[in-house]
C-alpha positions in Angstrom: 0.0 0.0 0.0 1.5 3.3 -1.2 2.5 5.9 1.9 0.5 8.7 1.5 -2.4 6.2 1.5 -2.0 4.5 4.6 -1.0 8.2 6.2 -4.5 9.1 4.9 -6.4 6.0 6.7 -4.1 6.6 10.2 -4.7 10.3 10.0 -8.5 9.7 9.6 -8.4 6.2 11.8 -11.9 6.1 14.1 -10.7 6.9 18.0 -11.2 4.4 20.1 -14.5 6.3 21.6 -15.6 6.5 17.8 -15.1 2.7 17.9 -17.1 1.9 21.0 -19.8 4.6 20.4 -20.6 2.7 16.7 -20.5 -0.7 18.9 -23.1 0.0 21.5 -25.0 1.7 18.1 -25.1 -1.4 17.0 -25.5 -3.4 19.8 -29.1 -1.3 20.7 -29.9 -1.7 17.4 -29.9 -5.8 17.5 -31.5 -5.4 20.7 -34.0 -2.6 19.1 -34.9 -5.5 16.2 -35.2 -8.3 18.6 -37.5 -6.1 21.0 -39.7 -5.5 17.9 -39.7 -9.1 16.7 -40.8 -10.0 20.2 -43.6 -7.8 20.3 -44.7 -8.7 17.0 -44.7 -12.4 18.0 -46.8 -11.3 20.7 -49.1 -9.3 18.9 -49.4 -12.2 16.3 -50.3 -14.7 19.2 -53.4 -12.6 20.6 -54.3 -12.1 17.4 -54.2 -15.6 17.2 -56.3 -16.8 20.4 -58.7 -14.3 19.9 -59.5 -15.6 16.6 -59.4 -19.1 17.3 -61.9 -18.6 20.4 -65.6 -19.7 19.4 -68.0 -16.9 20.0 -70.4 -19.1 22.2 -73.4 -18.4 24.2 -73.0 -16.5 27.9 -72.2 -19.0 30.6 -75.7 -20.1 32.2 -75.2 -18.4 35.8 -77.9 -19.3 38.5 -81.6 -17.2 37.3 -82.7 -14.1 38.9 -85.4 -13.8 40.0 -87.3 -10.5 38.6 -88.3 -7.6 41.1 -91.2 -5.4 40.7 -91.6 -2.0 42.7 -93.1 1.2 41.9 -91.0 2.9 39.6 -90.6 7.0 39.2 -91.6 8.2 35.9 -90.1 12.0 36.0 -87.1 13.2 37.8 -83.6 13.8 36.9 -82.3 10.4 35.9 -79.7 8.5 38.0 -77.1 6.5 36.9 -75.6 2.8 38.7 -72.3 2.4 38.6 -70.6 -1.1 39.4 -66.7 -1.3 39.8 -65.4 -4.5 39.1 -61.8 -5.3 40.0 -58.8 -8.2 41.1 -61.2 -11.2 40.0 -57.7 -13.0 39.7 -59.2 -16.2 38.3 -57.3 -19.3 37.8 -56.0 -18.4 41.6 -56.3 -21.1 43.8 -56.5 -21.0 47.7 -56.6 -23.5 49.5 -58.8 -22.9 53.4 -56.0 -25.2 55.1 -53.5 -22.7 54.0 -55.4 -19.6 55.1 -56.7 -20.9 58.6 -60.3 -20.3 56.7 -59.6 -16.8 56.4 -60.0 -17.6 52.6 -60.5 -19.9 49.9 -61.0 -19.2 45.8 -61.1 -21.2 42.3 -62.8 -20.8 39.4 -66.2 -22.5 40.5 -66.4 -19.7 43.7 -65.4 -16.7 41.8 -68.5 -17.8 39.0 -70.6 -18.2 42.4 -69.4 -14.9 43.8 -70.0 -13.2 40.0 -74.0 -14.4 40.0 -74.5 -13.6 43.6 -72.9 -9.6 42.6 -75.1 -9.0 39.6 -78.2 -10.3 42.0 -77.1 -7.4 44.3 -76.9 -4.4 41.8 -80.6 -5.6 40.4 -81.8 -6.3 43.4 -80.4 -2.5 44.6 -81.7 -1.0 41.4 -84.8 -2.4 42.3 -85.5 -0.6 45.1 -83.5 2.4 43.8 -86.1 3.1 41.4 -88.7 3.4 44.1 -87.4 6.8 44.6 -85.2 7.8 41.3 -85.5 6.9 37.8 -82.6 4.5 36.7 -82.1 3.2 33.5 -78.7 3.1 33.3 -75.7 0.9 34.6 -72.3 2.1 34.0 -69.7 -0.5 34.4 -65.9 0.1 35.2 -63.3 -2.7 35.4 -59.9 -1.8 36.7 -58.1 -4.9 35.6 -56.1 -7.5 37.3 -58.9 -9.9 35.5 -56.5 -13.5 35.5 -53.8 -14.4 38.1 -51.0 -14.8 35.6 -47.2 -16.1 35.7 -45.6 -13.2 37.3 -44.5 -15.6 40.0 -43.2 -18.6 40.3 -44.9 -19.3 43.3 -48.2 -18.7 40.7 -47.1 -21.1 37.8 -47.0 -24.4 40.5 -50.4 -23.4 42.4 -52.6 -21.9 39.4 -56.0 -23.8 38.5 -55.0 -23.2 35.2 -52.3 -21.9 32.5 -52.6 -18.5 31.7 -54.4 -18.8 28.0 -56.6 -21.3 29.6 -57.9 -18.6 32.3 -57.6 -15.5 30.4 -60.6 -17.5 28.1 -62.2 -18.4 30.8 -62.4 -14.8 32.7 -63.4 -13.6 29.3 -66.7 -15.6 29.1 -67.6 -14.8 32.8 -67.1 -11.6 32.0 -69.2 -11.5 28.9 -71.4 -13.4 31.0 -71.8 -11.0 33.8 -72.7 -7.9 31.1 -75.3 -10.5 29.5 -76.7 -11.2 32.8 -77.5 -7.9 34.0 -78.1 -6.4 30.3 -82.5 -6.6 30.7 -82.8 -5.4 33.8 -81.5 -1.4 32.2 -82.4 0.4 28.8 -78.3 1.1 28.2 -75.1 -0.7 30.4 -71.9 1.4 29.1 -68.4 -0.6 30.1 -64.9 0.6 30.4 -62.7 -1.5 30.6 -58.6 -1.3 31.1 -56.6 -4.5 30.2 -53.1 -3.5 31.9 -53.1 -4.9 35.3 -49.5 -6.3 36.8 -50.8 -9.8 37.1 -52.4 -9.6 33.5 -49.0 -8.5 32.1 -46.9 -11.6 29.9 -43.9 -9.9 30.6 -42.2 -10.3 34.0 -41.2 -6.8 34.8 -44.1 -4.3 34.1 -44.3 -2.7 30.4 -45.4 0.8 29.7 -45.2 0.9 26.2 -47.9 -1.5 24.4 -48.5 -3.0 28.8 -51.8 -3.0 27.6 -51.5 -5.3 24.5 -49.2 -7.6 25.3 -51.6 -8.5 28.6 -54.0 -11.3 29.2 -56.6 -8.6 29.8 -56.6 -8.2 26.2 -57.6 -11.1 26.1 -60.3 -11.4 28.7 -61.8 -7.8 27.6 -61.7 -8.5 23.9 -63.3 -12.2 24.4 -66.0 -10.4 26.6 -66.9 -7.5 24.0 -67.2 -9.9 21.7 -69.7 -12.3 23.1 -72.1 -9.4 24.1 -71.8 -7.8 20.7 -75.0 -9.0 19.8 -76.8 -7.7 22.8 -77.8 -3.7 21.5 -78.1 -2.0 24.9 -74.4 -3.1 25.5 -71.6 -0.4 24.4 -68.0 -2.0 25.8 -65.1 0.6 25.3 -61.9 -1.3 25.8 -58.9 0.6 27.0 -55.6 -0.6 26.5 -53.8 2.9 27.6 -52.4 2.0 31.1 -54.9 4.9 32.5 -58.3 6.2 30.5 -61.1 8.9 31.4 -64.9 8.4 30.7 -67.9 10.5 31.8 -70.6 9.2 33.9 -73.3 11.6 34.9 -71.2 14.8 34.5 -68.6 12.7 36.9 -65.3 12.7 35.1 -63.0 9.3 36.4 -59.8 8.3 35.5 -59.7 4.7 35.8 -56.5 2.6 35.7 -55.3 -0.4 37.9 -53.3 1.1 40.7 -50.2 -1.0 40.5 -47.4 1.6 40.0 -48.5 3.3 43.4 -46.1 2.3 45.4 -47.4 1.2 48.9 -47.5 -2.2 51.1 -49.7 -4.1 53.7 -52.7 -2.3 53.1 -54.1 1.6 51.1 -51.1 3.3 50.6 -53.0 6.8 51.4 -49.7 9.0 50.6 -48.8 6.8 47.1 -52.2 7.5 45.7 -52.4 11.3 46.7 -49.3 11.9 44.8 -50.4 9.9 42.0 -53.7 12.3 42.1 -51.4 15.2 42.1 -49.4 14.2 39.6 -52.2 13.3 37.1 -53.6 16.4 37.8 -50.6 18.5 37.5 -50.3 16.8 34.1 -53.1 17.5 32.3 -54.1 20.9 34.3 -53.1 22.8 30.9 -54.7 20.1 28.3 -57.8 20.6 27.0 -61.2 19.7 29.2 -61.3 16.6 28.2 -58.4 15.3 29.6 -59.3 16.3 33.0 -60.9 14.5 35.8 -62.8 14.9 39.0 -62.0 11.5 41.0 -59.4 8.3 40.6 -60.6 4.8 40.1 -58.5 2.1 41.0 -57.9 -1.5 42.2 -55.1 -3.5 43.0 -55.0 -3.0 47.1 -57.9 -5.4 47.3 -59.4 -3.4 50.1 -62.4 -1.0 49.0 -62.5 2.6 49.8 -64.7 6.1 49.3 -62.1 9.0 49.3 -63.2 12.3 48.8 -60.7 12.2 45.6 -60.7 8.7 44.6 -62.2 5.3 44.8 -60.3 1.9 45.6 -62.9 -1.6 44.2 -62.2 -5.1 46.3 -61.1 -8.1 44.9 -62.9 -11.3 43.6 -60.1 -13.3 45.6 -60.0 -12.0 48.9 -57.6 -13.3 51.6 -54.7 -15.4 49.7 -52.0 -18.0 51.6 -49.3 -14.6 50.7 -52.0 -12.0 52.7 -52.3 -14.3 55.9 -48.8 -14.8 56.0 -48.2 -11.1 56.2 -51.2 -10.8 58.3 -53.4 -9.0 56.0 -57.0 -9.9 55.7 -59.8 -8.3 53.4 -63.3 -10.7 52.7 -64.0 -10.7 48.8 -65.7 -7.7 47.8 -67.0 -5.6 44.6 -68.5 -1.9 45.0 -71.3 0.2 43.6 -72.5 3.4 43.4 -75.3 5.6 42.1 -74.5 9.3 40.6 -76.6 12.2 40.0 -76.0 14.6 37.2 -76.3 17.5 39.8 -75.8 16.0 42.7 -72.9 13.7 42.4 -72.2 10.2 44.1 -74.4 8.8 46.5 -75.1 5.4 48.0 -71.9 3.5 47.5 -71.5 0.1 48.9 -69.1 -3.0 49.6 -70.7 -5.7 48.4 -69.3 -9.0 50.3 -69.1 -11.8 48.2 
């Protein structure tokens, strides 16, 4: 090689941070490609189940029985609101393990599904003694299968994830079907990112909602009631979403990145208030909000500023070994257009 030419390559030779910085560019751009590959995989495998599941008819749950009472025929209408939350199915607890404190499978939680849509008719009932009601507004914050996030899960589970997520998605389905002639219009939101939903072992912000068994569970369950014409579902898969009920504004997501232990972390969910708040204080209107809707803690609670459902599951081998104890529970609530919330219940299960 002549001399001036390889004085020209030394003189213009990469530096060794030049070297390294095109190395890691590379290196995050395999990891970029494989990252996408994955997610398409994913993708393609919901895609997948979901078409491969046989749109069949609503699981037969126990009848209910009809009420009659004297209903109002002028007034400001009201508006029912059910929050439905943690039904972990494919859990598994056994009573021995739990000194009695709890127990769950799939058979209960069906039994504990019936026996809450009997309650909300039964309370709509006698609601409409005094108010007229024609409308039930459903939110579901998630958390709808008990997943593989744990190992402790995978050995105990009644079933594989895929199996359950199917299986949550007809009781689901089922519930909306069961409760759909007893109002003129049910509207359901529903958000699919829970951290026991998730397929990924360490939470996922980007596409959570997707790559989720709740996408599952919430697509199975719009699908089987998309026959039934007073039934609008609205699935979210944004880890947090805002829908109207009755002039109430709620922004409902799951409640697992609040961080907290052993019971309502009051403190975590102020500052996740204040920091939803702060966010969208200079967005338009429609990004705003007047209360929080969450889940996860599996204890309910009314707070001036938000609201915290039960869970299907209640007390779990993991909560009475750490002393923690909450029956299984689901809440409601009833809303005014002028007046706001009233009447909102715990609903033990």
């Amino acid at each position: 090689m002549p001399k001036n030419i390889q004085d020209l390559q030394t003189k213009h030779a990469p530096t060794d941070e030049i070297r390294h910085l095109r190395s890691e560019n590379q290196r995050l751009h395999h990891l970029l490609q494989t990252r996408k590959q994955a997610s398409g995989l994913i993708s393609e495998a919901m895609t997948e189940i979901l078409a491969s599941v046989r749109t069949i008819e609503p699981i037969k749950l126990p009848p209910i029985k009809r009420e009659r009472a004297r209903e109002v025929v002028s007034g400001t209408p009201v508006v029912q609101v059910a929050h439905i939350t943690d039904w972990h199915i494919g859990e598994v607890t056994n009573p021995q393990h739990t000194e009695e404190f709890g127990e769950t499978n799939f058979a209960i939680a069906s039994g504990r599904i019936a026996k809450f849509s009997e309650k909300l008719i039964h309370k709509a009932t006698v609601a409409r003694s005094g108010h007229v009601l024609d409308e039930l507004h459903i939110l579901g914050t998630a958390d709808w299968v008990s997943g593989d996030i744990h190992d402790e899960l995978v050995r105990t589970n009644e079933f594989p994830s895929p199996v359950a997520s199917v299986k949550a998605g007809f009781l689901l389905g089922s519930f909306m079907a069961t409760l759909a002639p007893h109002y003129k219009k049910i509207t359901v939101d529903l958000i699919t990112a829970g951290n026991h939903d998730r397929i990924t072992r360490k939470p996922q912000s980007s596409d959570g909602g997707l790559n989720s068994w709740g996408y599952i569970v919430c697509e199975i369950a719009r699908q089987q009631v998309f026959g039934i014409k007073n039934v609008e579902v609205r699935v979210h898969t944004a880890l947090t979403a805002i829908t109207s009920v009755a002039n109430t504004r709620y922004l409902i997501t799951h409640g697992d990145g609040i961080k907290g232990t052993w019971g309502i972390p009051f403190y975590g969910i102020e500052r996740k208030k204040q920091r939803e708040a702060m966010s969208r204080m200079n967005m338009d209107p429609s990004k705003h909000f007047d209360k929080i809707v969450i889940g996860h803690f599996h204890t309910a609670l009314n707070h001036e500023h938000w609201l915290v459902g039960g869970s299907l599951s209640g007390t779990t081998a993991h909560d009475h070994k750490e002393g923690r104890h909450s029956r299984p529970h689901q809440t409601s609530w009833f809303i005014h257009p002028d007046h706001g919330e009233f009447a909102w219940e715990r609903w033990w299960l």
